[in-house]
Structure formats: structure tokens, C-alpha cells
N, C-alpha and C positions, 0 to 999 in steps of 0.2 A: 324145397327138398324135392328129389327127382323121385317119381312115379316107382321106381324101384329101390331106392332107398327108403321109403317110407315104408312099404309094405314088408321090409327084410326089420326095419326097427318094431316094427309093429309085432313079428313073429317073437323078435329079441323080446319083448314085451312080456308077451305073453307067455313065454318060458318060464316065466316066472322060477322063483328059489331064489338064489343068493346072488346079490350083484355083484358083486368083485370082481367074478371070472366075465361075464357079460360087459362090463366097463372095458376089462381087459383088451377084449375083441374090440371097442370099440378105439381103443388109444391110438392102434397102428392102424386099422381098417375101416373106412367105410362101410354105414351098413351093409349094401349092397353087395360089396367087396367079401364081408366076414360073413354073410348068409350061402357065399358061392364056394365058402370054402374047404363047407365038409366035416362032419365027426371027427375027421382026425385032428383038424387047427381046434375044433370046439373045448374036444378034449383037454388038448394042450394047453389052454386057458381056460380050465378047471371047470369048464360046464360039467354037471355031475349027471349020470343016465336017463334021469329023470328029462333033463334040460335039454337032452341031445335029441329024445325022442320025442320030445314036444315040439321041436326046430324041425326034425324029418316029417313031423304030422301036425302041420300047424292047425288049428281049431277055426277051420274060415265063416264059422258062422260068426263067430266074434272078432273076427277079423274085418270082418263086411261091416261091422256094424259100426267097429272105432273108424274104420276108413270114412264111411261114409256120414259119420258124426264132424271129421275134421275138415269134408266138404265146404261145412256152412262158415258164413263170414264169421270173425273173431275167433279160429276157434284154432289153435296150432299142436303144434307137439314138439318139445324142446330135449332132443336126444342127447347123452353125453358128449358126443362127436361136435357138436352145436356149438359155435363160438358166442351163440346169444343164450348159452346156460349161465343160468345166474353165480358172479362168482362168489359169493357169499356160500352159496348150498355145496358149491363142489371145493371146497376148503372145509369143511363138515364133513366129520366120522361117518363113515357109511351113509352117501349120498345115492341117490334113487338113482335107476339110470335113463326113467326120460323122464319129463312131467308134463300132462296130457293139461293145453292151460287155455280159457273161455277169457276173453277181455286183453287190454292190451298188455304183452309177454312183454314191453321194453320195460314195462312199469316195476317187474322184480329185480329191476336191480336200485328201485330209488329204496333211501335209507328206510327201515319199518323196524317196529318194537311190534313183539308177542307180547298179547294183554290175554291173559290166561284166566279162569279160577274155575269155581266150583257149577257143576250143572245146578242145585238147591241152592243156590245162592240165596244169602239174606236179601231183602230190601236196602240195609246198607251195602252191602254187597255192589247188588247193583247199578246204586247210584254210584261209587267210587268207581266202577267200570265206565261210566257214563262221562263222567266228569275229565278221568284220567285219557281218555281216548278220545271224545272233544278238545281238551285242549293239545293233545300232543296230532291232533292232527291241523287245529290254526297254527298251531308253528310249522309243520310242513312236514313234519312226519307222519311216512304209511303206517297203519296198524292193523297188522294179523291177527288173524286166530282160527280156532279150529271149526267153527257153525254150529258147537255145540250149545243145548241150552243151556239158560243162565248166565255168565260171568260173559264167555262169547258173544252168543246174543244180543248182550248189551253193547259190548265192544263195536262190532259191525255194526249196529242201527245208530251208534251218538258218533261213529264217524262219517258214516254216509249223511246223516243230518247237517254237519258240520261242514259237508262240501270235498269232505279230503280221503284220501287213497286208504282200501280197506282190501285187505288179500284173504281170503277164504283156503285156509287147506284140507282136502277133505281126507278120510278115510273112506270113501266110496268112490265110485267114478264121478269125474266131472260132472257128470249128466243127473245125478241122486243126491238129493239134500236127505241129510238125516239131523237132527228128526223130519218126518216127514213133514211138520207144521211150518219149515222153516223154507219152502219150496220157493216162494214168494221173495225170500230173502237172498236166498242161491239167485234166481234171476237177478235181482238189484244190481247185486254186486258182479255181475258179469257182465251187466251194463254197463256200470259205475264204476267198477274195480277190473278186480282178476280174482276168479276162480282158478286152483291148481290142483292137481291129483295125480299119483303115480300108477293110477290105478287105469285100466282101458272101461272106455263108458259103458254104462251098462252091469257095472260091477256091486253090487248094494254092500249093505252093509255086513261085517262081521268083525267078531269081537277080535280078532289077534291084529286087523290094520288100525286100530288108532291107536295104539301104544309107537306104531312104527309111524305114523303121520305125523305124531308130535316131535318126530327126529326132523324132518322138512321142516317145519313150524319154525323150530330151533334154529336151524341150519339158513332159515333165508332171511331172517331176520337180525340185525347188532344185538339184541338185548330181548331176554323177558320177565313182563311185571306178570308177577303172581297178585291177585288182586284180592284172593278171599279162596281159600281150601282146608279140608280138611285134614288126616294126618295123615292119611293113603285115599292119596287124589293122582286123577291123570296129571292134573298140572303140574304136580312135583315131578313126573316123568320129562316134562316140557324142560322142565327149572333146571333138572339134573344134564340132560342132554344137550340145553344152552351153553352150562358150565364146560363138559366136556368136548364143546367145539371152542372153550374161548372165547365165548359173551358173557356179556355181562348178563349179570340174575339181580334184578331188583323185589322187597315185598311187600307188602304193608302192612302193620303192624294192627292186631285188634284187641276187644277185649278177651281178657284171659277168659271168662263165662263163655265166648262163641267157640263150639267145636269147629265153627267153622274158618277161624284165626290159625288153629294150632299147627297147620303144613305151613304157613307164614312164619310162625314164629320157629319151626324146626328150619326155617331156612336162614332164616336171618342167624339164628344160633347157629349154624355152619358155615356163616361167612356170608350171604345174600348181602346188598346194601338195601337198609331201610330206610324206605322213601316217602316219605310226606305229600310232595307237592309235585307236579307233573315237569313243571321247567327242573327240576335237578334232574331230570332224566336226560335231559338235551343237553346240559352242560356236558353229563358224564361222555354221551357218546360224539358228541361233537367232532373229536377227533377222526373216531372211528368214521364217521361218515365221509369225512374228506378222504379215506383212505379208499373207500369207495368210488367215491367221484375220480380220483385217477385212474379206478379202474375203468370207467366209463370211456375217458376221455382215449383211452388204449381201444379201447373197444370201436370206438367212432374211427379210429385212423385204420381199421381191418376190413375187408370185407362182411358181408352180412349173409346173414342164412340163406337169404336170397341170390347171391353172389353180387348185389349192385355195390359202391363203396358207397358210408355217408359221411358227410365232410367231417374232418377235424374239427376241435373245436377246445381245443387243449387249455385256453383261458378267457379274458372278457377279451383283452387283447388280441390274439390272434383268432379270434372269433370274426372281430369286428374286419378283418384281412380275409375270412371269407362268404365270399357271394353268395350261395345256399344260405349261410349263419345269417348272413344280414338281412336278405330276403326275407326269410322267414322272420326276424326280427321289425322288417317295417309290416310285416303283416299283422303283427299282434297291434291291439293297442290296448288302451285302459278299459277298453271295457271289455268283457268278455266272450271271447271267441270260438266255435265249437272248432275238433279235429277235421270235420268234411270242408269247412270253411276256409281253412289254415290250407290246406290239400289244395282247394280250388286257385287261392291267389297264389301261394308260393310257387306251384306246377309242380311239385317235390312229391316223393311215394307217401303213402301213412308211414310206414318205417322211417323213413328217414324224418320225417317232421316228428315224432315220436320218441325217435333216439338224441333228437337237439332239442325238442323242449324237456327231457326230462333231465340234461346237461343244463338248463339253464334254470329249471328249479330248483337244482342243487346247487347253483352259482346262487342262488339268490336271487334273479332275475325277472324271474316270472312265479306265477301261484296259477293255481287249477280250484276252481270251484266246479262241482257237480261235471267235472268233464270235460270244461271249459277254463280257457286259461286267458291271462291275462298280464300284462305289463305290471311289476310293482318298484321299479327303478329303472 
């Protein structure tokens, strides 16, 4: 992104209030474009006073700080304008309009389920968080959640253990783990994963964005398991707002003595599928994910945010027809590979080798352990 687009999406940002009218700006114009263009276009795509005087008087101490936060390597910003916004999030009800993201950005579009529940979670609790989010990550599914403790918590450390793709969404900035205990864990997974936030860094915590973060949650992922909640839990905010983009809600059933079953059981009694075992989660979405993967393969035949092209790569077949594909293909082998490595022999950008190994996880092709991938056919 150009030096003045970033800094016009950055102001867009920070305007903060309602994004409809700020998406608006962004469908026909370039940041750049829609920051030169004045109260009056602002207007006219419904920025409300508030918005317009925040655009005339941008706040550059926070400005300096998210600029100079997305300086450091890994660390990007993915604007509505962005043909690498994940499309999952932007076919979702009131979708953010950029998300500020630490780890690699190709990775939100590989298929992931919301593993959701309660911050007091039981000790069963936990352990079904643990179990459920283990195995759905050896099958090759990413698993989100919000870094809250408890139910989250467990979710992100038994799939980082596990080797496999763990998405963090925050209600703070990128740069703020909340709880604060879980600082150590935000680093991992920005190694390991992707960190994402709507929020500019520097933002902490407050109670009205994680009602609104678990719309993201919702929005980037196929499906969410409720794994253990109460009867007014944020996770039924999650479960509700999955529903209303058209995912699937799965939950687990307890016993009727745990209060903390009874948001499971109010959802299942609204139509939730209740789930037992982790692979009926992969049957269900199986389809779903392939519909994803086309969207990838569309994605690989456009240019990239960077303006380079990265090759097609539309099936195994016409894969194997191109030279990047294959390249990068004799560079894998069975044993496991880092990203810097993969870079080194192919001569190909991170992006590009990024946006064709995560096409050929979803083919089946290859697996990622701790970062590192690997041949598995």
C-alpha cells in the first residue's frame, strides 16, 4: 500500500462510529482518493459530524503510533478496498472496515471454526475445549477465538500445541492482550498464527468492543462451537451472530446440574447442532470449505495488495502446468520446511509462497506443523 493510502485509511480508522458510510467511501475510491475528497463526498456517504471532524482533525499522535507499529515485519493492515480482505468477513453483517493483523494475513482465508465458551469455565470445560480444538486442528482446520480466559485460553494453547493455525481476535489493539496474563500467549500466536483487530494499536481495553469483536470472530470463520456457557454469556453473542451471517452454530450438551451447560442447552433448543465428537464438525463444513478454496483460487488469478500477480493455481492439475506452482512444489519435501527457507530456494516473494501453500493445504497437499510445512501426498 502506497505511503498515502495508508495514512488516508489510517485517518478512515480512526474516525471511528459507524462503518457503512466509511466502506461506502471506500467501494468507488481509494483511500487516498476518498481522504482528498472533502466534507462534501464524506457527507454524502453518510459520515455523520462527528466523523467528518475527526477526518479534518486527525489525532496524529495515534496516528504515528499505528503507522509506526505496521513498520515492523509481520505486521499489515487489511482495508475494505483490499483484494486480500478475507472473504468470509466481508459476506458478514456489518463487517469492520480494516483489520489491523500481526502474523501471516494469507492465513485468514484458510477454512477455521470459533471455539468459543465461558471465561469460569469448569475443568470439564476445559478439557473439551482442549480435546475439541486438538483434534480439529490435526485434521487441518484453523481454530479461532477471542484470548479470553477460560474456554479461549484453552482453545489457542491445545492448538498451538498441536502444531496447527490458531487466529486470535481481539477487542483491543493488536498490540494489548487482555487479560493482561495472557501477553505471552498474544506473542505465540503472532508467531505461530495471526493476531487481528479492528481496533488501531495502542487501543486497550473497553467493555462496549467485545460484544462487537465477536461479530469478526463470527464473520471469519465457517462455524461456531460453543463449548461450555452460561445462560447470558458473550459466547451466545458469538453463536447468535454466526447464525446471522449463515454459519453453522454447533454445542455441546452438559449436565443439566452445570449452570454452566445452560447457554448450550438454550441453543441447541433453538436449532444449534449438537455435537459430540470433533470430526462431525468437518463432515458438516466440508462443503463449505471447498467453497472457500474457489474463492482462493480467484484470488491467486488477481493481483495482490502489493500489485505483484501470484500464479494461478486453480487445481492439482493446472497447478502442476505452472512453474512458480511447481517450483515451489519441488522445494517442499517430507520433512519439514520453514517460510524463510521455502523463499530462499523457490526465489518467490513471502506472499506469493504464502498464497500457494495455503491453496495447497486446502487441496490437501501439504500440512503445516508449528510454521513449517511439509509434503503429505
Amino acid at each position: 500500500m502506497q505511503d498515502a493510502d495508508l495514512h488516508a485509511l489510517l485517518c478512515l480508522i480512526a474516525a471511528a462510529g459507524p462503518t457503512a458510510p466509511r466502506r461506502r467511501l471506500l467501494d468507488t475510491l481509494a483511500p487516498s482518493a476518498a481522504w482528498s475528497a472533502g466534507p462534501a463526498t464524506w457527507r454524502g456517504c453518510g459520515l455523520t459530524d462527528a466523523q467528518v471532524a475527526a477526518m479534518q482533525r486527525p489525532d496524529e499522535p495515534r496516528l504515528h503510533q499505528a503507522w509506526a507499529w505496521l513498520q515492523q515485519p509481520g505486521r499489515c493492515v487489511l482495508g475494505w478496498h483490499d483484494p486480500d480482505y478475507p472473504p468470509l468477513l466481508r459476506r458478514a453483517p456489518h463487517p469492520p472496515l480494516a483489520l489491523f493483523v500481526e502474523g501471516d494475513a494469507a492465513r485468514l482465508w484458510h477454512p477455521a471454526v470459533a471455539v468459543v465458551g465461558s471465561r469460569s469455565a469448569t475443568p470439564n470445560g476445559l478439557d473439551h475445549a482442549r480435546t475439541f480444538s486438538r483434534t480439529l486442528a490435526h485434521a487441518g482446520w484453523g481454530v479461532a477465538s477471542g484470548m479470553a480466559a477460560g474456554i479461549d485460553t484453552a482453545a489457542h494453547e491445545a492448538t498451538l500445541a498441536a502444531g496447527g493455525l490458531t487466529v486470535a481476535v481481539l477487542g483491543t489493539g493488536p498490540d494489548v492482550a487482555y487479560p493482561r496474563a495472557n501477553e505471552d500467549l498474544r506473542a505465540r500466536i503472532a508467531a505461530e498464527g495471526v493476531v487481528v483487530s479492528e481496533h488501531l494499536p495502542g487501543t486497550g481495553p473497553r467493555k462496549e468492543h467485545f460484544p462487537s469483536r465477536n461479530r469478526i470472530l463470527a464473520g471469519l470463520t465457517l462455524a461456531t462451537l460453543v463449548v461450555e456457557a452460561a445462560a447470558r454469556s458473550g459466547a451466545l453473542i458469538t453463536a447468535r451472530l454466526a447464525a446471522e451471517a449463515g454459519r453453522e452454530v454447533f454445542a455441546l450438551p452438559g449436565s443439566i446440574h452445570n449452570p454452566m451447560a445452560r447457554g448450550c442447552h438454550r441453543l441447541i433448543r433453538d436449532g444449534a447442532s449438537l455435537i459430540e465428537d470433533a470430526g462431525e464438525i468437518g463432515e458438516a463444513l466440508a462443503p463449505l470449505a471447498a467453497v472457500l478454496a474457489s474463492d482462493l483460487r480467484g484470488r491467486l488469478n488477481g493481483p495482490t495488495s502489493t500489485g505483484h500477480r501470484v500464479p494461478a493455481a486453480a487445481s492439482q492439475a493446472s497447478a502442476d502446468d505452472e512453474p512458480d506452482y511447481q517450483n515451489l512444489w519441488n522445494a517442499l519435501g517430507h520433512d519439514p520446511t520453514d517460510m524463510d527457507q521455502l523463499v530462499s530456494r523457490t526465489r518467490l516473494t513471502t506472499a506469493e509462497v504464502s498464497s500457494m501453500l495455503l491453496l495447497m493445504e486446502l487441496d490437501g497437499r501439504v500440512a503445516s506443523h508449528h510454521g513449517r510445512y511439509f509434503r503429505i501426498r
